[in-house]
C-alpha positions as CSV (number, residue, x, y, z in Angstrom):
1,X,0.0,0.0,0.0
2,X,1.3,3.4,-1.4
3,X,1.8,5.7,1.8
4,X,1.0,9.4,0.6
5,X,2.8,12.2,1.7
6,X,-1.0,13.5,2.1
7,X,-1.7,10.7,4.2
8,X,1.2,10.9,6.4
9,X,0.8,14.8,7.2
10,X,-2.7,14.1,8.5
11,X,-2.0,11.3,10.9
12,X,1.4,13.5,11.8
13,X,-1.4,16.3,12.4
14,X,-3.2,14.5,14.1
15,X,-0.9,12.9,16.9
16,X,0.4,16.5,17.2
17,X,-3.0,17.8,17.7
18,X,-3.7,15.0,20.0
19,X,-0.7,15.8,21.8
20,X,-1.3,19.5,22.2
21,X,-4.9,18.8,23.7
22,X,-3.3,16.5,26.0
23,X,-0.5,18.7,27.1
24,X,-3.1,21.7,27.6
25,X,-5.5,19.7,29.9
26,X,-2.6,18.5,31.7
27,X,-1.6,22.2,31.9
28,X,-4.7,23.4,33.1
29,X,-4.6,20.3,35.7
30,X,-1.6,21.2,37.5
31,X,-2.2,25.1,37.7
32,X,-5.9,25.0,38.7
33,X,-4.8,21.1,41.1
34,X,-7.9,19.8,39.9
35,X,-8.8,16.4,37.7
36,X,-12.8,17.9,37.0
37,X,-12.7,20.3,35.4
38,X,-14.9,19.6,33.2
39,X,-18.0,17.6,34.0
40,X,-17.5,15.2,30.5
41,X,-13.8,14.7,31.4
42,X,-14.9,11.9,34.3
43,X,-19.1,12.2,34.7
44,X,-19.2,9.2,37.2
45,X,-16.2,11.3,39.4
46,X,-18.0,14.5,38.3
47,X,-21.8,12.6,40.0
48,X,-19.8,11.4,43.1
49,X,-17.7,14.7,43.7
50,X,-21.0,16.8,43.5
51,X,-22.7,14.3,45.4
52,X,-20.1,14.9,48.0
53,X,-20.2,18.7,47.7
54,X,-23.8,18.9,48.5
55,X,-23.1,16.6,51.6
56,X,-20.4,18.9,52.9
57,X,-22.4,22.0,52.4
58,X,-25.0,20.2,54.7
59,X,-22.9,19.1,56.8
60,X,-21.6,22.6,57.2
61,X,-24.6,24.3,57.8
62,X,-25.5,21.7,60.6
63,X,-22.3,22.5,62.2
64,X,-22.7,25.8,62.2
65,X,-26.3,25.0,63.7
66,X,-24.6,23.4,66.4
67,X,-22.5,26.5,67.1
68,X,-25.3,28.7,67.4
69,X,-27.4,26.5,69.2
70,X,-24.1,26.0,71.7
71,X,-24.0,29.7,72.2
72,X,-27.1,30.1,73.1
73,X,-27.6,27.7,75.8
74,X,-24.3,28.3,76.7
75,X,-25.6,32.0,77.0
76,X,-28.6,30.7,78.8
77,X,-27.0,28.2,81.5
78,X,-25.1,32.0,82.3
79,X,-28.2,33.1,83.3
80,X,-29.5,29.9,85.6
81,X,-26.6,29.5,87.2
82,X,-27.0,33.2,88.4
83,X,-30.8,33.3,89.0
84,X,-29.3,29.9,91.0
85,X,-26.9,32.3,93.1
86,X,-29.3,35.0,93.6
87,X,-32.1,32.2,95.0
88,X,-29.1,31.2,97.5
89,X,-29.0,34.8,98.8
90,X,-33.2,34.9,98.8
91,X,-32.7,31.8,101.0
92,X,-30.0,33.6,103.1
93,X,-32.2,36.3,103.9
94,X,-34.8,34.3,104.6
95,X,-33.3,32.3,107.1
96,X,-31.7,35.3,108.8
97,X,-35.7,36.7,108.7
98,X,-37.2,33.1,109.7
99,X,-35.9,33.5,113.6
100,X,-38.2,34.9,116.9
101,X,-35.2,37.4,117.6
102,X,-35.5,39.6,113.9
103,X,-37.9,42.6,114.7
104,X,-39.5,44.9,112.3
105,X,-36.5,46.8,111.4
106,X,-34.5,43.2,110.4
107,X,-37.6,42.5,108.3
108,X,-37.4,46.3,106.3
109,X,-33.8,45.6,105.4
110,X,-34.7,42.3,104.1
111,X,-37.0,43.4,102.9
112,X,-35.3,45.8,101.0
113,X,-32.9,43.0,99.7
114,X,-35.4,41.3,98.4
115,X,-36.1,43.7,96.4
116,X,-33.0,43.9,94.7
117,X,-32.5,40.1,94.1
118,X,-35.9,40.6,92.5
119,X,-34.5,43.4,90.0
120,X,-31.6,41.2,89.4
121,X,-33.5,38.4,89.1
122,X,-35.7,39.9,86.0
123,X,-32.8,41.9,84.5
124,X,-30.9,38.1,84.3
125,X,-34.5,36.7,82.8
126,X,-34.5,39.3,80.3
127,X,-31.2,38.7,78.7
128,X,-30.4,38.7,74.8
129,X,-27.9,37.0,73.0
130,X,-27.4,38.0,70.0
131,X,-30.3,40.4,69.9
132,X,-32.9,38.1,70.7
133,X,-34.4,37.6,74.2
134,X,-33.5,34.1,75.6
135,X,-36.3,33.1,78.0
136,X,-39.3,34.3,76.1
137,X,-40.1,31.7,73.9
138,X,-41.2,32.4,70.5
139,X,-41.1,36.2,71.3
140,X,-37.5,37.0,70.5
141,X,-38.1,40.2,70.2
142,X,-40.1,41.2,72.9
143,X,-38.2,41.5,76.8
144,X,-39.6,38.1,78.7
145,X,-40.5,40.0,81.8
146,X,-42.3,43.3,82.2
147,X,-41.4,46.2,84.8
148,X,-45.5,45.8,85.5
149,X,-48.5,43.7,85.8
150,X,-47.8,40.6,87.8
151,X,-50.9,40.0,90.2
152,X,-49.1,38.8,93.1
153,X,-50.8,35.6,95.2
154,X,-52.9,37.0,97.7
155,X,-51.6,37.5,101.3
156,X,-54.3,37.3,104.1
157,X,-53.5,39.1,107.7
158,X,-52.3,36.3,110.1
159,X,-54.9,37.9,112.2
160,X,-57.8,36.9,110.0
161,X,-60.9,34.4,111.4
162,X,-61.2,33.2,107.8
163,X,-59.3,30.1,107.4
164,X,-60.3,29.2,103.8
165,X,-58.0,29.8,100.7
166,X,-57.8,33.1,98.7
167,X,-56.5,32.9,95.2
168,X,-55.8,35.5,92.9
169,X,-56.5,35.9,88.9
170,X,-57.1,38.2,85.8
171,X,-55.6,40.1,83.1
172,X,-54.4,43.4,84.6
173,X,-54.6,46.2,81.6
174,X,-52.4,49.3,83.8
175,X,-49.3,50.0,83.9
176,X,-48.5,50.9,86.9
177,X,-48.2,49.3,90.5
178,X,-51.6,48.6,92.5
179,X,-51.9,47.4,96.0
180,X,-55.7,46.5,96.8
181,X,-57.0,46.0,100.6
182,X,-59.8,44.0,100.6
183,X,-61.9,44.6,104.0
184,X,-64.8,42.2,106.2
185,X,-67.0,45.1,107.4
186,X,-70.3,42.5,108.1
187,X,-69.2,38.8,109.0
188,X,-70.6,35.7,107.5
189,X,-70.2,33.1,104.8
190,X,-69.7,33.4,101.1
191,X,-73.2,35.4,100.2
192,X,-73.7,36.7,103.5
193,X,-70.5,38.6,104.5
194,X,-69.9,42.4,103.4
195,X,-66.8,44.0,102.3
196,X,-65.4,47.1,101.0
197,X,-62.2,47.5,99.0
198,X,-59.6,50.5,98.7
199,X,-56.4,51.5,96.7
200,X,-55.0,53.9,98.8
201,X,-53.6,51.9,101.7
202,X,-56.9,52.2,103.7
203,X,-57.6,56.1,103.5
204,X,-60.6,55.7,101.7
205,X,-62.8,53.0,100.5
206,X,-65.3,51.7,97.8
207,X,-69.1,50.4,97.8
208,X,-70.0,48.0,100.5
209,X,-70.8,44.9,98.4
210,X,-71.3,41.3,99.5
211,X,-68.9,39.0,99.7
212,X,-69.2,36.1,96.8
213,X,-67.1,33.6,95.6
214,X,-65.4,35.2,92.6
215,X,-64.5,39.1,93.2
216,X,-63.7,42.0,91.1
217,X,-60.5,43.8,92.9
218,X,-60.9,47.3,92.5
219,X,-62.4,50.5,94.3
220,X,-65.9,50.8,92.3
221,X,-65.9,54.4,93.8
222,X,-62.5,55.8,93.8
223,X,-61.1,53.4,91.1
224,X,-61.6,51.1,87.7
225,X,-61.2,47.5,87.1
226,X,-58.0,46.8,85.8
227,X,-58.7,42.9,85.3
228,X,-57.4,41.8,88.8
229,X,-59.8,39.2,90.5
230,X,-59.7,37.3,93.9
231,X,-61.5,33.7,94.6
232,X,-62.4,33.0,97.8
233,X,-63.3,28.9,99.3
234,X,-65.8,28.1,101.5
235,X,-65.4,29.7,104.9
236,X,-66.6,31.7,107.8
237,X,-65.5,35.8,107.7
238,X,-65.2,37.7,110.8
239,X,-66.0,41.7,111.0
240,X,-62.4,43.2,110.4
241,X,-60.9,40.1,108.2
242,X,-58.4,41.7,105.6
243,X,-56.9,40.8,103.0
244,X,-54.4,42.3,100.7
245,X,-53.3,41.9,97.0
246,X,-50.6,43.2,95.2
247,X,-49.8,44.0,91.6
248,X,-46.0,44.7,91.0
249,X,-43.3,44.6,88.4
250,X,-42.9,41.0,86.4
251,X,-45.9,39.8,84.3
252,X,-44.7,37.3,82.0
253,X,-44.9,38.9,77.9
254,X,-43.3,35.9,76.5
255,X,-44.8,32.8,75.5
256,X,-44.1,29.0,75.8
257,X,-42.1,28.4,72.2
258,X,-39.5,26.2,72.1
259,X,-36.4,27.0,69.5
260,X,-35.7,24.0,67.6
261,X,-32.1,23.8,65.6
262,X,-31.6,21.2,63.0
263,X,-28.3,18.8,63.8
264,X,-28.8,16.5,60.7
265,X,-31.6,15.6,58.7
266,X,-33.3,13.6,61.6
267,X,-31.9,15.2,64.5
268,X,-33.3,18.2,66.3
269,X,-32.6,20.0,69.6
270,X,-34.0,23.0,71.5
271,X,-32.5,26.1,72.1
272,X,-34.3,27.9,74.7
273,X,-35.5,27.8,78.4
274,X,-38.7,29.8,78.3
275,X,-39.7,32.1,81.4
276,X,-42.7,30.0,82.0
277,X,-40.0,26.9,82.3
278,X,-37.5,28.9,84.6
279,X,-39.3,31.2,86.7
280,X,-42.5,30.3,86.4
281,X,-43.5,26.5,86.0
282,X,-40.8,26.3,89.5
283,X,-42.3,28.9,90.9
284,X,-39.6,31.1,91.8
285,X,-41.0,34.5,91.1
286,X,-43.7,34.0,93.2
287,X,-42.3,32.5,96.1
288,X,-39.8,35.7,96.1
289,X,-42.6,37.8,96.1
290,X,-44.8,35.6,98.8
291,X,-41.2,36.5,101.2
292,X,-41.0,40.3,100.2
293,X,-44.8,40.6,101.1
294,X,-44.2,38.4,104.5
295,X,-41.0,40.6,105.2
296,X,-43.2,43.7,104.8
297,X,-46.1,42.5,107.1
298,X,-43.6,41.5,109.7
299,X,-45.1,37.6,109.4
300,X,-42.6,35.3,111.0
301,X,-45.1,32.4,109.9
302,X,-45.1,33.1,106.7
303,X,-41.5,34.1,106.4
304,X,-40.7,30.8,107.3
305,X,-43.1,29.5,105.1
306,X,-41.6,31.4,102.2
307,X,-38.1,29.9,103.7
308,X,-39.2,26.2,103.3
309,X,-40.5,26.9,99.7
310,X,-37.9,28.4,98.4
311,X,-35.8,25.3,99.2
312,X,-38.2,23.8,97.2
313,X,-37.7,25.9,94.2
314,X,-34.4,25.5,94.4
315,X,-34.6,21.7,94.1
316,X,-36.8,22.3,91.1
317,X,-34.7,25.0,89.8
318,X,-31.6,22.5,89.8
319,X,-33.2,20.5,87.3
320,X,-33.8,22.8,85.0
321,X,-29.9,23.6,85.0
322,X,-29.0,19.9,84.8
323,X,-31.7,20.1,81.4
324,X,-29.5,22.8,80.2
325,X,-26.1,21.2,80.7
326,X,-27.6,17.9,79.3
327,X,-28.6,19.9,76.1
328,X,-24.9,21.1,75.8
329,X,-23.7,17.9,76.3
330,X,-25.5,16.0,73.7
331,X,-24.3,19.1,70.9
332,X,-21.3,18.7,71.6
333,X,-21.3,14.9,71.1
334,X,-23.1,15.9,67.9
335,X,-20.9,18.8,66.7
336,X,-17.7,16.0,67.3
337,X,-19.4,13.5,65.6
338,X,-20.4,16.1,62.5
339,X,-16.6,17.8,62.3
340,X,-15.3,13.7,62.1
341,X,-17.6,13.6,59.2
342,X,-16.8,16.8,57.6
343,X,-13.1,16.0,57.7
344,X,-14.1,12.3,55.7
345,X,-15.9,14.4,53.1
346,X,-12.9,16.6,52.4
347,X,-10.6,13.8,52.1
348,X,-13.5,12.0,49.7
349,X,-13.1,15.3,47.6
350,X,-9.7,15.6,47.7
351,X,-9.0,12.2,46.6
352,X,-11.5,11.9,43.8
353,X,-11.0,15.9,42.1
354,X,-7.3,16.5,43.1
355,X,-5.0,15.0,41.0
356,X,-1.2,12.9,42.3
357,X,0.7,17.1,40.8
358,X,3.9,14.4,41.1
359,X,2.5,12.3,38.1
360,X,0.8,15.1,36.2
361,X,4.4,16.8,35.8
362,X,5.7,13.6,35.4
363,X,3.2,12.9,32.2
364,X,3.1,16.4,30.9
365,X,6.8,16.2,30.5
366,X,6.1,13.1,28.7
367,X,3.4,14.5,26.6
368,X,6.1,18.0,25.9
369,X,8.5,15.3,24.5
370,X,6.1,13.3,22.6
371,X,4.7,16.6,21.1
372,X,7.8,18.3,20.3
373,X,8.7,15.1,18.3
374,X,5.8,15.1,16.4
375,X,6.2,19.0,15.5
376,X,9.7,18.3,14.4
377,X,8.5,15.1,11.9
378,X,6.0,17.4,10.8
379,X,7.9,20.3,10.3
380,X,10.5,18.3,7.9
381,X,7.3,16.7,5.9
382,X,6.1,19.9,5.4
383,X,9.6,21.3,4.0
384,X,9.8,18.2,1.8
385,X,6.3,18.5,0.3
386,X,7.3,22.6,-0.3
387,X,10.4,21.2,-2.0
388,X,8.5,18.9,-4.6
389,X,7.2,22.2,-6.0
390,X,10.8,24.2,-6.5
């Protein structure tokens, strides 16, 4: 078979072409250290290394999950363990308060301290992190404790014939602090007895209206009803029975949402301790505020009764805390296990879209070689066929 000069230049052009393709992906390799560059050089290893890419963008954003979630119980376990401290000091006081020997003037300067674990207490509760409020709920936005509105539990004198059980309820719609004196002016049972009610500490007072089981607290004369109400059991009132009820600083504005973060695609964990779950459901506010009242009336009874429940609340309380640490704990097995997998994703990539730069240079300089032959073949083939026509 007769071998054409024709013939020969295009397979000679075509190894060189071949050649220079070769030597410009292997280029192009080395410089960018990447085999995929294009998805039809290797479409199985371009599938599995985007397959791969999408898992450690997940993976990613569940870690990063983790990290906020961290700081924000990390943020909120702050804040327990120092509501914690502050109940130690409420208990303190009380127990200094609890004794025969404390007169009036020990009871006005606990009283007074009191007060000012109170204010720390709701200053602590109505922390942000990152500009959103941590304990209330759903309600990020919104403080979890107001500087108004909390109907306190109702406080009967120890001097009171009554012996039943006074509760306290409503909505209250002011603003401002009330303190309601609810007076027996005609003795009796529920239906029978009369009563009066003031706001001004006793200087004046409202209608005379009998005494039911469900009350409106406010002075129907003097005053308007701002939601507050007062339940009263069965029982026997005596002429001069009183009985008081407080509205002060620290109604609850928050609600009872729980902040879920994703840590993988099955895996969830909450974020928040809501006021309700803190303060509330253990019943820490109030029993602060049943020992401030006691303190004020000079009630040893129920000082020590405050004193006895606020050992309960701090049982309760401690649980709560161990939730907290228990949630931290189980992220950071999480965020462990997570990094471990992130770090087998980016070998996974590595492996399958990096290429061995050792061999590359190895072959390019292989491929230069092979190429410069073949341009050197050509180049003479192409001054021989030139020379046919001289």
């Amino acid at each position: 078979m007769r071998v054409t000069t024709q013939m020969a230049f295009r397979n000679l052009y075509g190894q060189v072409s071949k050649n220079l393709e070769k030597y410009r992906e292997l280029q192009e390799m080395i410089s960018k250290e990447r085999t995929l560059i294009n998805p039809s050089d290797d479409p199985t290893g371009t599938s599995i290394y985007t397959r791969y890419q999408i898992d450690l963008s997940a993976t990613q954003r569940y870690r990063e999950n983790m990290d906020d979630a961290d700081q924000y119980l990390t943020a909120t376990e702050q804040c327990l363990r120092d509501l914690s401290t502050l109940l130690t000091r409420a208990r303190e006081v009380a127990e200094l308060n609890a004794t025969e020997t404390a007169d009036s003037s020990v009871h006005q300067v606990g009283s007074t301290e009191v007060d000012e674990i109170l204010e720390q207490m709701f200053q602590t509760l109505n922390t942000k992190q990152n500009n959103r409020y941590l304990f209330s709920g759903y309600k990020t936005d919104e403080q979890a404790y107001l500087d108004y509105g909390r109907i306190l539990p109702g406080y009967a004198a120890s001097a009171n014939t009554y012996e039943g059980v006074m509760t306290t309820s409503g909505e209250f719609t002011g603003t401002t602090e009330k303190e309601y004196l609810v007076r027996i002016i005609s003795g009796g049972e529920l239906g029978t007895a009369q009563y009066q009610i003031s706001e001004d500490g006793g200087e004046t007072w409202g209608s005379e209206l009998t005494l039911t089981g469900n009350i409106a607290v406010f002075d129907d004369v003097n005053g308007e009803d701002l939601g507050v109400q007062a339940d009263f059991s069965a029982g026997t009132f005596a002429e001069g029975d009183e009985f008081k009820i407080y509205v002060r600083a620290g109604r609850y504005s928050g609600d009872d949402g729980q902040i879920d973060f994703n840590m993988s695609r099955n895996s969830r964990i909450t974020t928040n301790m809501t006021g309700l779950q803190a303060a509330e459901n253990t019943g820490l506010i109030d029993t602060m505020y049943n020992l401030k009242i006691a303190l004020e009336n000079n009630d040893t009874t129920a000082i020590s009764a405050a004193l006895e429940d606020l050992r309960n609340v701090q049982d309760t309380f401690e649980n709560v805390l161990a939730e907290t640490g228990l949630r931290m704990n189980r992220i950071e097995v999480a965020r462990n296990n997570m990094v471990a997998t992130e770090e087998n994703l980016m070998t996974s990539i590595e492996k399958i879209s990096q290429p061995d730069l050792i061999d590359a240079i190895s072959e390019l300089s292989m491929v230069e070689s092979a190429l410069s032959s073949s341009t050197s073949v050509l180049g003479s083939i192409l001054t021989d066929s030139l020379l046919n026509y001289i």
